[in-house]
C-alpha positions in Angstrom: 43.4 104.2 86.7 45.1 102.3 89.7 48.2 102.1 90.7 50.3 99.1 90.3 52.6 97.8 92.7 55.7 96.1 90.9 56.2 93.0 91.6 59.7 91.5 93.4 60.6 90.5 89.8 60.6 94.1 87.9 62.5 95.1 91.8 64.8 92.6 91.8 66.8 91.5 88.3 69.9 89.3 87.7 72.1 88.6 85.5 74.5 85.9 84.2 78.0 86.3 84.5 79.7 87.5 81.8 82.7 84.9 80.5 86.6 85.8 80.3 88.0 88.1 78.6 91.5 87.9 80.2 93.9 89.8 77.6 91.7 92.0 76.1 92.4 95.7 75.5 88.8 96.5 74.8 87.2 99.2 77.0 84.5 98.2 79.7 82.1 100.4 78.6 81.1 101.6 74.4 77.7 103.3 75.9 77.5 106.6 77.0 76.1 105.5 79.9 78.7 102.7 80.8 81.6 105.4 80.7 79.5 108.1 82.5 79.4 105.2 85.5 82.9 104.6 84.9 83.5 107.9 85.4 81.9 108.4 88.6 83.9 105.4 89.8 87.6 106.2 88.7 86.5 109.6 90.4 85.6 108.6 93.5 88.6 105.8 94.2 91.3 107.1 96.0 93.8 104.7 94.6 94.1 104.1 90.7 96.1 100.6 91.4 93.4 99.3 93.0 90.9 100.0 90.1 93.9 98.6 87.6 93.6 95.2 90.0 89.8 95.3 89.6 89.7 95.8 86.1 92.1 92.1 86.0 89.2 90.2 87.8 86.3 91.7 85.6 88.3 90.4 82.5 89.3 87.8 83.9 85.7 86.4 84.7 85.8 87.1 88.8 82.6 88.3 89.0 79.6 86.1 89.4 76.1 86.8 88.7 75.1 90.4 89.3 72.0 91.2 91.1 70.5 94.2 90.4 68.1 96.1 93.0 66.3 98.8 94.7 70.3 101.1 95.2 71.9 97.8 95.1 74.3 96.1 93.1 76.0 92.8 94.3 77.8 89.9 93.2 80.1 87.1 94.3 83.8 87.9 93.3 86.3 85.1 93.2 89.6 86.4 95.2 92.8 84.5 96.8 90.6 82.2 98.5 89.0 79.1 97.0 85.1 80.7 98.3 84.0 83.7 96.9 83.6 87.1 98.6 80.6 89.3 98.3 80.8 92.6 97.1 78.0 95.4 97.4 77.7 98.4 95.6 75.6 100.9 97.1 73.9 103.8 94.8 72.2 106.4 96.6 68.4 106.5 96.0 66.1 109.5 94.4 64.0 110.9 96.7 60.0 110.5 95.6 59.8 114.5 94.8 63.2 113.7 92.7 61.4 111.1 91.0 58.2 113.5 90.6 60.6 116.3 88.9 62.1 114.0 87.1 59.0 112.2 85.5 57.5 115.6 85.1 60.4 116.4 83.0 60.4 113.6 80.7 56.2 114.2 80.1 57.4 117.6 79.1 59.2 116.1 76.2 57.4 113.7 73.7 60.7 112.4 72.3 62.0 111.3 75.7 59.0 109.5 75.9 58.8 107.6 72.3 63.0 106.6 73.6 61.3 105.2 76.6 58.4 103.7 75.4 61.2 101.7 72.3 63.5 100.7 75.1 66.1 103.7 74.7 67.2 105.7 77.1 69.0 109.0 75.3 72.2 110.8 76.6 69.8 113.7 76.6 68.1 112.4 79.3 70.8 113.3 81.8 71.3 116.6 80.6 67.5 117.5 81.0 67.5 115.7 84.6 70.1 118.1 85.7 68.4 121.0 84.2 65.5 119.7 86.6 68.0 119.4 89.7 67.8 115.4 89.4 71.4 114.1 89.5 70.5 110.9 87.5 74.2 109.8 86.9 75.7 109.0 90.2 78.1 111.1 91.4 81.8 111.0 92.9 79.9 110.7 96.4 76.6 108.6 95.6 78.4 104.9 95.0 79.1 103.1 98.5 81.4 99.8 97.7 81.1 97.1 100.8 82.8 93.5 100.4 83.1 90.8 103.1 87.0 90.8 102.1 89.3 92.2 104.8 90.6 95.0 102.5 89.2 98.3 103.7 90.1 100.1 100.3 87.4 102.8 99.2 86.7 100.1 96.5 88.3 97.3 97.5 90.0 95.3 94.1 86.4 93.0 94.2 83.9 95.9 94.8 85.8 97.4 91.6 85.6 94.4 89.5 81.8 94.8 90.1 81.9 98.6 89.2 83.4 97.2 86.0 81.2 94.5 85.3 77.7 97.0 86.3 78.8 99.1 83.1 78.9 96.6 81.1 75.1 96.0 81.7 75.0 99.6 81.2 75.9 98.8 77.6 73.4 96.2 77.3 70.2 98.1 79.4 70.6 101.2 80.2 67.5 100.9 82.8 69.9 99.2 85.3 70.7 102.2 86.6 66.9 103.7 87.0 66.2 100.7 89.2 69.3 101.4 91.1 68.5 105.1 91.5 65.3 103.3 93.1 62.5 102.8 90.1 61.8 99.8 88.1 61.5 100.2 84.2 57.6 98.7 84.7 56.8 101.2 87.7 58.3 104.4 85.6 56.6 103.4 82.3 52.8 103.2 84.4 53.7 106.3 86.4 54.5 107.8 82.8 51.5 106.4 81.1 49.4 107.8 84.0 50.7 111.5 83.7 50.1 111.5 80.2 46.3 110.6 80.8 46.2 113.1 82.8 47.8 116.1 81.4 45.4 115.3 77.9 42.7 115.3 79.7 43.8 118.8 82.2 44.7 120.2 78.3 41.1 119.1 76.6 39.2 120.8 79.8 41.1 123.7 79.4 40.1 123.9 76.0 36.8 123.8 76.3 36.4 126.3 79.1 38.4 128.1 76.1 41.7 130.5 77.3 40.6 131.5 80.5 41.6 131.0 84.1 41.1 127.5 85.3 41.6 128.8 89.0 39.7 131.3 90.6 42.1 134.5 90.4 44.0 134.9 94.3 42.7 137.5 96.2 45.0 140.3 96.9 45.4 142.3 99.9 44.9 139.3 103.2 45.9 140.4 106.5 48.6 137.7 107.4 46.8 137.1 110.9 43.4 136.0 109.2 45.0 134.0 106.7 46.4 132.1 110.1 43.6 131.6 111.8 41.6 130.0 108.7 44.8 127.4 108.8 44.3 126.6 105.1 47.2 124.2 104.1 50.2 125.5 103.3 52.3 124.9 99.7 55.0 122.3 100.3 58.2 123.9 100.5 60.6 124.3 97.1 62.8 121.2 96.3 66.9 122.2 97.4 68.5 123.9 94.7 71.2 121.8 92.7 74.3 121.2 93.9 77.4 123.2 91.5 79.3 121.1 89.9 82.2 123.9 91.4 82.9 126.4 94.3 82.6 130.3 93.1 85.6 132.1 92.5 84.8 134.5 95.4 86.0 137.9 94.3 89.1 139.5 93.0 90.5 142.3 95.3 93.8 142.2 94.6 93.5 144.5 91.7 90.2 146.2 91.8 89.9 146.9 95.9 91.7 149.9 97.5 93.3 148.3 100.4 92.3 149.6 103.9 94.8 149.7 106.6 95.6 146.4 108.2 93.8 144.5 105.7 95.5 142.6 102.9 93.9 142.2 99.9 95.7 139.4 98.4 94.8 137.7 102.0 91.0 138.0 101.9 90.6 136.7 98.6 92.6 133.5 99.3 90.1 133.2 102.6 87.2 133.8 100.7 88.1 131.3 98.2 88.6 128.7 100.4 85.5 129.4 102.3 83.4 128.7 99.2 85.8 125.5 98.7 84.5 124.7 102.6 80.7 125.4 102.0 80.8 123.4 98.7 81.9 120.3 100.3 79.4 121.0 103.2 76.6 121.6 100.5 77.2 118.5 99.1 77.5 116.0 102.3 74.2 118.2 103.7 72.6 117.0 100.0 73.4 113.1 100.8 70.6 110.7 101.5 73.3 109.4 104.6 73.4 113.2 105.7 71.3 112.2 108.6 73.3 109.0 109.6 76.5 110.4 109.4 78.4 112.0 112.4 80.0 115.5 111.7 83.8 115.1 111.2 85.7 116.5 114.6 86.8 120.1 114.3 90.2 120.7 113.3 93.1 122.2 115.4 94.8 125.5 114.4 97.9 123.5 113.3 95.4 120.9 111.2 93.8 123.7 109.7 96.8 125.4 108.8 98.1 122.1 107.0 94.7 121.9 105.3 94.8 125.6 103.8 98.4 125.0 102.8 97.4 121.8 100.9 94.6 123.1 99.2 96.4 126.6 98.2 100.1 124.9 97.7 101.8 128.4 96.3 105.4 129.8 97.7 103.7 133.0 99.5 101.1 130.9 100.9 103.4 128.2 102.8 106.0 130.8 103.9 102.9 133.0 105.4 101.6 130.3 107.1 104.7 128.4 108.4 105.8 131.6 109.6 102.9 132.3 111.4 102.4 129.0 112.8 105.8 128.9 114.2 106.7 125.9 111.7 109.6 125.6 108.9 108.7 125.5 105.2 109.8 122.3 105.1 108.1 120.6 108.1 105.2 122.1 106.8 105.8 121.6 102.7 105.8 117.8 104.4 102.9 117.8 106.3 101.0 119.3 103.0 102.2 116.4 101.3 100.7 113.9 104.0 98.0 115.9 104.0 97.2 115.3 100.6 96.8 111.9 101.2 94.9 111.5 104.0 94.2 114.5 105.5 94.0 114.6 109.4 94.7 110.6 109.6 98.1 110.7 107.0 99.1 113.8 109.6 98.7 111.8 112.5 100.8 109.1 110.9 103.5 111.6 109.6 104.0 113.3 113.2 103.3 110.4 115.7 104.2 106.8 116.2 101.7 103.7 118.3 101.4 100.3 119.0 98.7 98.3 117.1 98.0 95.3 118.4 99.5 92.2 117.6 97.1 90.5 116.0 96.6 93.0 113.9 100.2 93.1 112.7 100.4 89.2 112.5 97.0 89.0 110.5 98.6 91.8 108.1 101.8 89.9 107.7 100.2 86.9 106.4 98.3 88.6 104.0 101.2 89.9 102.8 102.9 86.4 101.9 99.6 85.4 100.3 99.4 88.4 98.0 102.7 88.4 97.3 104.4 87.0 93.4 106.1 84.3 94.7 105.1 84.2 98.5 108.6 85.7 99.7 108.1 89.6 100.5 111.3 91.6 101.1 112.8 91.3 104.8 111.4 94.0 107.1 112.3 95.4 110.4 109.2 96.2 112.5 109.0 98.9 115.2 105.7 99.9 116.6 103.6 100.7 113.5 106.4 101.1 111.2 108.1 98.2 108.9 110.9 99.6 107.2 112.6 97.3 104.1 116.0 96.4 104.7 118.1 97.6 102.4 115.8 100.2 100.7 114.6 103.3 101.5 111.0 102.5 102.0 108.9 102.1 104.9 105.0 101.2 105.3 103.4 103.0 108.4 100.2 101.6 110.0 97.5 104.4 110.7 95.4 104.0 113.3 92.3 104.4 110.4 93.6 101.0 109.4 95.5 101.6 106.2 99.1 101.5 105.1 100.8 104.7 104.4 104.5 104.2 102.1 107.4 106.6 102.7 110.1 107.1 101.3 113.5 108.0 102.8 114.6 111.8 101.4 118.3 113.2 102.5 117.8 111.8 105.9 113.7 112.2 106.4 111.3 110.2 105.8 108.8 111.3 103.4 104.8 110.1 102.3 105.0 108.6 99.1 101.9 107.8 98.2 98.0 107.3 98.9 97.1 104.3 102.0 95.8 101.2 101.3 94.3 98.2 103.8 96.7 95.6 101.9 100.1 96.2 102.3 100.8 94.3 99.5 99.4 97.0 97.5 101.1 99.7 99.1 104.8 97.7 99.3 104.4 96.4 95.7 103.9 100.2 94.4 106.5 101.6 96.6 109.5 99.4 95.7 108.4 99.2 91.9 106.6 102.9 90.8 
């Protein structure tokens, strides 16, 4: 049997927009499949207003016609403007020996076929594509929002509106999302149809050769030189193992170890810990389809590293060890913890030093914040450098030089981060003087 090519058609589908339901309490998604996409989302936003804001726009019938692609999703959102912006989401792709696992898998299993075959796709599925190391769902790191709006949130309000609206089609076709992991339904139902030929007719040879070996039993006892030299072709190398959905433990030593000198038990647990925190992370950028496009992050300095361990292990002994060792008060560092948090290196850098962006930049930002704002009258603000404190509140909006705005807070005299950035400072004002 041949293969057949899918035509742009079965690549490429689109869909109406959906009308208004401005006012409506009704979740976004009733499938299992819409709130496992959801899920992925809300997990991967690092501001929950935002999401609230692009919730709004998908009720309120923002989102234009979806597109639906090879790892694309995009649609024109309707904004603050009178044109449209266009907002991409980005799904990162199964690799062809993902796709070979993961159509192996459902041959396996006769009832994930009939589903397939009636136009079902059950929960199951995903379950048994994990079991076969094929993350179908995407994860917290596979969804890539873009929109030609100049908010840089990681999703913008649009972006998220279309996060919103993609699982609603969820609901309605659940094979949306096999055609944005990189298949269309037509190509997979072929490529399914074809492995089933196959395997009857491997399973009716092998039965009338009757039980025994269809391979010629492997010799024992090669040299390793003369297998060399005959260069016969090597077995391809085993697929990565599955990423854990969690770092180990590491191990307990506090109560079963008997200490050495100059070690401390209670010391080496937390580092081992946090080491398997560390290589998690790296396991799972190393496991990204944009591994390879992707500069590594800059190494830390001893007093950025310090911050980072104290964030990620925020108990008394830890921050009074570290501060003391690093020459820092509990305080200055429970504060850079707390920017830390947000941010990481970038929120430290705007906690501990002041620049001067350029003015353009602070102009442009200005007037976006009048044209987001209610009724077009922000509150007053003094502006020094990168900083616009309100006057007459204890709130100030710092401009990173990642491009977002960081709120603080004014605390018994310091000035403390409040909150996550954002690109609008609209956002980040709005939330600051009204939590």
């Amino acid at each position: 049997m041949t293969r057949r090519t899918p035509s742009d058609q079965e690549a490429v589908r689109t869909f109406e927009a959906f009308p208004s339901t401005k006012g409506s309490r009704a979740p976004f998604a009733e499938s299992w499949w819409g709130r496992e996409w959801l899920r992925a989302l809300e997990e991967s936003s690092l501001d929950s207003g935002r999401l609230q804001r692009g919730r709004t726009y998908a009720r309120g019938g923002a989102v234009g016609r979806v597109t639906i692609s090879r790892g694309t999703a995009a649609a024109p959102v309707h904004g603050s403007r009178r044109t449209p912006y266009r907002s991409t989401i980005r799904v990162e792709r199964l690799t062809d020996r993902q796709w070979d696992r993961l159509l192996d898998m459902i041959a396996d299993r006769a009832a994930n076929i009939a589903a397939l075959l009636d136009g079902e796709m059950p929960a199951g599925l995903a379950d048994d594509a994990v079991a076969a190391g094929v993350p179908l769902l995407p994860g917290p790191r596979d969804l890539d929002p873009e929109c030609s709006c100049p908010d840089w949130g990681y999703p913008c309000k649009h972006a998220a509106a279309l996060c919103y609206q993609v699982a609603r089609l969820l609901d309605r076709d659940p094979f949306v999302l096999l055609l944005l992991r990189g298949r269309g339904e037509r190509e997979l139902m072929d490529e399914l149809g074809r492995r089933n030929t196959a395997r009857a007719a491997a399973e009716a040879a092998a039965d009338a050769v009757g039980a025994g070996p269809a391979v010629p039993p492997a010799r024992a006892g090669d040299p390793a030189g003369l297998a060399f030299a005959a260069r016969t072709e090597l077995p391809p190398l085993p697929a990565p193992p599955a990423l854990p959905e969690r770092p180990g433990r590491g191990p307990a030593l506090v109560d079963s170890a008997v200490p050495e000198p100059g070690v401390d038990p209670a010391a080496l647990e937390l580092l081992a810990a946090d080491a398997a925190t560390r290589a998690h992370h790296l396991l799972a950028a190393a496991l990204g389809e944009r591994h390879a496009d992707t500069a590594p992050p800059l190494p830390l300095t001893e007093w950025q590293d310090a911050v980072r361990l104290a964030a990620a292990h925020p108990t008394p002994e830890v921050l009074t060890r570290i501060s003391s060792n690093c020459g820092r008060t509990p305080g200055e560092l429970a504060l850079a913890t707390r920017a830390w948090r947000h941010g990481g290196t970038a929120s430290l850098e705007v906690l501990e030093n002041h620049w001067t962006p350029p003015a353009t930049r602070l102009e442009r930002d200005r007037e976006a914040l009048r044209a987001n704002w209610p009724d077009g009258k922000p509150p007053r603000l003094r502006s020094w450098r990168n900083r616009w404190t309100v006057e007459g509140r204890a709130a100030q909006l710092r401009l990173g030089r990642d491009g977002l705005w960081y709120p603080y807070t004014k605390d018994r005299g310091t000035w403390c981060p409040a909150g996550p950035p954002d690109a609008d400072p609209a956002i980040v004002l709005t939330t600051l003087l009204d939590p």
